[in-house]
C-alpha positions in Angstrom: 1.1 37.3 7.5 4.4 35.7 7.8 6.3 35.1 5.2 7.1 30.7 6.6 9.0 30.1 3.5 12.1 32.7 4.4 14.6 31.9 7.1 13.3 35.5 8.7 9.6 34.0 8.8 10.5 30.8 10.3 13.0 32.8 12.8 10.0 35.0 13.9 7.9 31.7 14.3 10.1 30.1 16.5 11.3 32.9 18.7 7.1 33.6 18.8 6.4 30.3 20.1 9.5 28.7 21.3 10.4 26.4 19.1 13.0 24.4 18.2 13.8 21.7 14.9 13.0 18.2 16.4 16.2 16.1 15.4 14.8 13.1 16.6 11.5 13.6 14.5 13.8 14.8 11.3 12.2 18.0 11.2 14.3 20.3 8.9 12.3 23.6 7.9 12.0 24.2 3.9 13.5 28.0 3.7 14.1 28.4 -0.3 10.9 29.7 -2.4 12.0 28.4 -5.7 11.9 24.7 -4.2 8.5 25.3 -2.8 7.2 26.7 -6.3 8.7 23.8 -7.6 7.0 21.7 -5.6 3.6 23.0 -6.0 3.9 23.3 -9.9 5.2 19.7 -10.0 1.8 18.8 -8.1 -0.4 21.1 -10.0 -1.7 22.7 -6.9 -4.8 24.3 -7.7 -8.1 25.2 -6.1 -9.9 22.7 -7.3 -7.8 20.3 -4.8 -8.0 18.7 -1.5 -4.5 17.8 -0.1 -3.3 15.4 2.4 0.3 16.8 3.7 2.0 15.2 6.4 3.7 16.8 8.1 3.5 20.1 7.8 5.5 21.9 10.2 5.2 25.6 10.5 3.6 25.4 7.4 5.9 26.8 4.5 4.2 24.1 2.0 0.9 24.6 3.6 1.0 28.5 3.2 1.8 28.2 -0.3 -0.9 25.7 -1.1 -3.7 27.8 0.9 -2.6 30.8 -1.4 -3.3 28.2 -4.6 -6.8 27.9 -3.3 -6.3 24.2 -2.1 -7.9 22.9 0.5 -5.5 20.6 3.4 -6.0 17.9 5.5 -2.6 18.5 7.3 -1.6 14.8 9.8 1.3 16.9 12.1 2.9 14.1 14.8 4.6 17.2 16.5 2.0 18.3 19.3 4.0 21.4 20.1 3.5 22.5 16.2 -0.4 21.9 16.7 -1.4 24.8 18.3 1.2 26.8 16.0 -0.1 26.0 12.5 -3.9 26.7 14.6 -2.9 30.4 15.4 -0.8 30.9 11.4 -3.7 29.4 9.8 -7.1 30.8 11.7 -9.9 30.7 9.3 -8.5 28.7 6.2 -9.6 25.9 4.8 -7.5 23.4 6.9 -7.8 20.9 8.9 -5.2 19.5 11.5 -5.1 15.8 13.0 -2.4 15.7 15.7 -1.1 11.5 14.5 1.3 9.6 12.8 0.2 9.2 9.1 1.4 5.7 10.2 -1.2 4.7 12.2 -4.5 7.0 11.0 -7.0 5.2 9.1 -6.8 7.2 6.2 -10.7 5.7 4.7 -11.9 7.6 7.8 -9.8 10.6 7.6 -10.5 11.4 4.0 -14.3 9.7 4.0 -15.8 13.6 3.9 -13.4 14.0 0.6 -14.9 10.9 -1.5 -14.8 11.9 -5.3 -12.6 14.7 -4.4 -9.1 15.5 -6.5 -7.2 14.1 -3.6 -3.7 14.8 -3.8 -0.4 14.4 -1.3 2.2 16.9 -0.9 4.8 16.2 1.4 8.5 17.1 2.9 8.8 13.6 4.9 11.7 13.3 7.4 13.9 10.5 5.9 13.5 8.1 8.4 9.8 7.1 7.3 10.1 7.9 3.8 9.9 4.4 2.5 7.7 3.4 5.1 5.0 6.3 4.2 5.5 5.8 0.7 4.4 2.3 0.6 1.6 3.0 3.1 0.2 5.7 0.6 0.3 3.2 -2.2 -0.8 0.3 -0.6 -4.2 2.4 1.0 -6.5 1.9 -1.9 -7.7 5.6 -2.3 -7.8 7.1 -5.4 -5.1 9.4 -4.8 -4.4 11.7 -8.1 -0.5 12.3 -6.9 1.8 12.2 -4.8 4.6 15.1 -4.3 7.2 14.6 -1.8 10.0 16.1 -0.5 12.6 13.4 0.1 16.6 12.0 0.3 17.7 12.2 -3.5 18.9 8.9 -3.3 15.9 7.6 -2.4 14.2 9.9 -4.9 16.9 7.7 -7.6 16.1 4.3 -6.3 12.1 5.3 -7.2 12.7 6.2 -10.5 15.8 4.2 -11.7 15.2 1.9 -14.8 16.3 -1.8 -15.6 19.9 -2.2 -15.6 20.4 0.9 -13.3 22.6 0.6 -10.0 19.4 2.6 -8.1 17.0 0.1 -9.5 15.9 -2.7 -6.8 12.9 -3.8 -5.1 11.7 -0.2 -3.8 11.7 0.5 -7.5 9.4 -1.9 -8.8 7.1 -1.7 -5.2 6.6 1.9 -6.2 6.3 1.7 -9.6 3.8 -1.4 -9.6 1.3 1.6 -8.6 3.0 4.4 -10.2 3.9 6.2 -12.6 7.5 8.3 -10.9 9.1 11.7 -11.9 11.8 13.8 -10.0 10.7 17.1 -10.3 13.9 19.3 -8.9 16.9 18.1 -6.8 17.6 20.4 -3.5 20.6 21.0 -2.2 20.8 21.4 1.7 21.0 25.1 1.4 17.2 25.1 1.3 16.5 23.9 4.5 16.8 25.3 8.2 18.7 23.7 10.4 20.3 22.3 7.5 19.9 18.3 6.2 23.2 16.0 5.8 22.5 15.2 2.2 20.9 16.7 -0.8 17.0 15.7 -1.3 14.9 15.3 -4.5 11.6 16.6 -5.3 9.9 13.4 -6.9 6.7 12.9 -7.9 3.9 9.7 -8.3 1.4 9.6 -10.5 -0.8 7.3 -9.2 -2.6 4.7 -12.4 -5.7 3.7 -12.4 -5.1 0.3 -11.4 -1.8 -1.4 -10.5 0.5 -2.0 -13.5 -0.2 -5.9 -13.4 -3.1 -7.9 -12.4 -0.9 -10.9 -11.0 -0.8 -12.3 -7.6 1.1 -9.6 -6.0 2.5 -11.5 -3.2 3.9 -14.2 -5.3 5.1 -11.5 -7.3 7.1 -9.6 -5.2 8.2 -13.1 -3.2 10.3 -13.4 -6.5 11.3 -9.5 -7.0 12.5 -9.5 -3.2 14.4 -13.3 -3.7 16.1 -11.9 -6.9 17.4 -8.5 -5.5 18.3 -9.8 -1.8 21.3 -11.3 -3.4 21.4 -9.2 -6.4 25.3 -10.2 -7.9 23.9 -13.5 -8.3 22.0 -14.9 -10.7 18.4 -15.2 -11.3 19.3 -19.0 -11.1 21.3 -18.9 -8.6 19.2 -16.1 -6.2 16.2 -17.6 -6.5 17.4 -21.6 -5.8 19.0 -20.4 -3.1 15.2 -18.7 -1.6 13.8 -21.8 -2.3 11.9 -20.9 -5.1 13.0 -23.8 -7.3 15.5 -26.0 -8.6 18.4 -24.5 -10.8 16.8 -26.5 -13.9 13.2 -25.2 -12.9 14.3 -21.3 -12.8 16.5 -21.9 -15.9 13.4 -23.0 -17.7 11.2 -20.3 -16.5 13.5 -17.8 -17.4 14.0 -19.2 -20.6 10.4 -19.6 -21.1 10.1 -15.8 -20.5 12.4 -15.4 -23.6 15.5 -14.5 -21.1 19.1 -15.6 -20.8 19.7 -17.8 -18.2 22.9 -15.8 -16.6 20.4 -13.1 -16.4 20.7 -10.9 -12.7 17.5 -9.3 -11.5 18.8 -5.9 -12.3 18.1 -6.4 -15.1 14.3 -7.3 -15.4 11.6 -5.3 -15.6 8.2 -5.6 -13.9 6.3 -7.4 -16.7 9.6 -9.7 -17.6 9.6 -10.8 -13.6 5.9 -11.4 -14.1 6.5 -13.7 -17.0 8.8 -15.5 -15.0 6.7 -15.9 -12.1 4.0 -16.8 -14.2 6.6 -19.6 -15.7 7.7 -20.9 -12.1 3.9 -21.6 -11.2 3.7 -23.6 -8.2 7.2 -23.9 -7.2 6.7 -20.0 -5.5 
């Protein structure tokens, strides 16, 4: 078998098949087996698993979680790569749906899995990180984790905390349903052809249910007002949205137990609930 994760491997695989890295689908090919271990421990790959990657590529990830005993549900948009991972793969437990995770019902797609440990492991190309991300979350299944491969800065702006310059909508979007962790940070090194910037292993540990029960909508119509102007005030950011007069945000905020200079920065999820909850009908 060849070895996918080494630059030899993917070298062979390419000259076998006539491949070439994708720019335009972001298609850099993981080459470093410490990352992948990495990856795998951070998502506890084991055999008792069924995991949804996307895109899989020549399948250095996917190896390494076949040789764990997982099972894969691998969602590959590259046609040409199709017929590749087929031939590597013949006989394992590993099925490939030639889509964009974009656009596959996932309900359908994992509906033979139900009460499954369901698990994603991914290295996304940066362009749909966010995008897939939220997607993921947003789905409804009862996904144990998610481990992804992305841009370290994006990897930051997940995990960042109150007060942080990272920390901004996408933080509190992700962390409404998640717990988030980054698990290693990757320098370009590891990846053939080689990435412009450095990338993060992160992972989401996915709660039971979402970290507040309140109108989400509402919710995040506030988050989004506060951080689309993010130097201003809350006072000011969210008067100027149209989600209040100065006095009626002032009071909300002080109802919340907050100073009214406050910026958005520098709530957390349950103090921009309490505010929300204080603005009532003026959202």
């Amino acid at each position: 078998m060849i070895e996918l994760i080494t630059r030899a491997g993917v070298r062979e695989v390419i000259d076998k098949y006539g491949l070439s890295a994708k720019k335009k689908l972001g298609q850099h090919f993981l080459v470093d087996n410490h990352v992948l271990q990495k990856i795998l421990n951070a998502a506890d790959v084991n055999e008792d698993d069924v995991v949804l990657e996307i895109g899989p590529g020549i399948g250095a990830l996917t190896q390494g979680m076949l040789r764990r005993g997982a099972e894969i549900v691998a969602v590959e948009l590259d046609k040409q790569l199709v017929p590749v991972l087929e031939s590597l793969f013949s006989g394992a437990p590993l099925t490939i749906v030639q889509d964009d995770i974009l656009r596959v019902d996932l309900h359908t797609l994992l509906a033979p899995y139900e009460g499954c440990n369901l698990k994603v492991i991914a290295n996304l190309p940066y362009y749909i990180t966010t995008p897939v991300i939220l997607y993921l979350l947003e789905s409804g299944i009862p996904f144990e984790s998610i481990t992804i491969l992305i841009q370290k800065e994006v990897a930051q702006r997940m995990a960042a905390n109150p007060g942080q310059k990272d920390y901004g909508s996408l933080t509190l979007a992700v962390q409404y349903y998640a717990d988030v962790e980054i698990a290693a940070y990757v320098p370009v090194n590891s990846f053939m052809p080689r990435p412009g910037v450095d990338s993060a292993v992160i992972t989401l540990t996915l709660l039971k249910k979402p970290r507040t029960d309140y109108d989400k909508d509402i919710l995040f119509k506030v988050i989004r007002a506060a951080f689309n102007q993010r130097r201003k005030t809350m006072v000011n950011a969210l008067e100027s949205a149209g989600l209040g007069t100065k006095e009626q945000i002032a009071s909300a905020l002080t109802a919340a137990g907050l100073d009214v200079r406050i910026r958005g920065e520098a709530l957390s999820l349950a103090q921009f609930e309490d505010v929300t909850r204080a603005l009532g009908e003026s959202v």
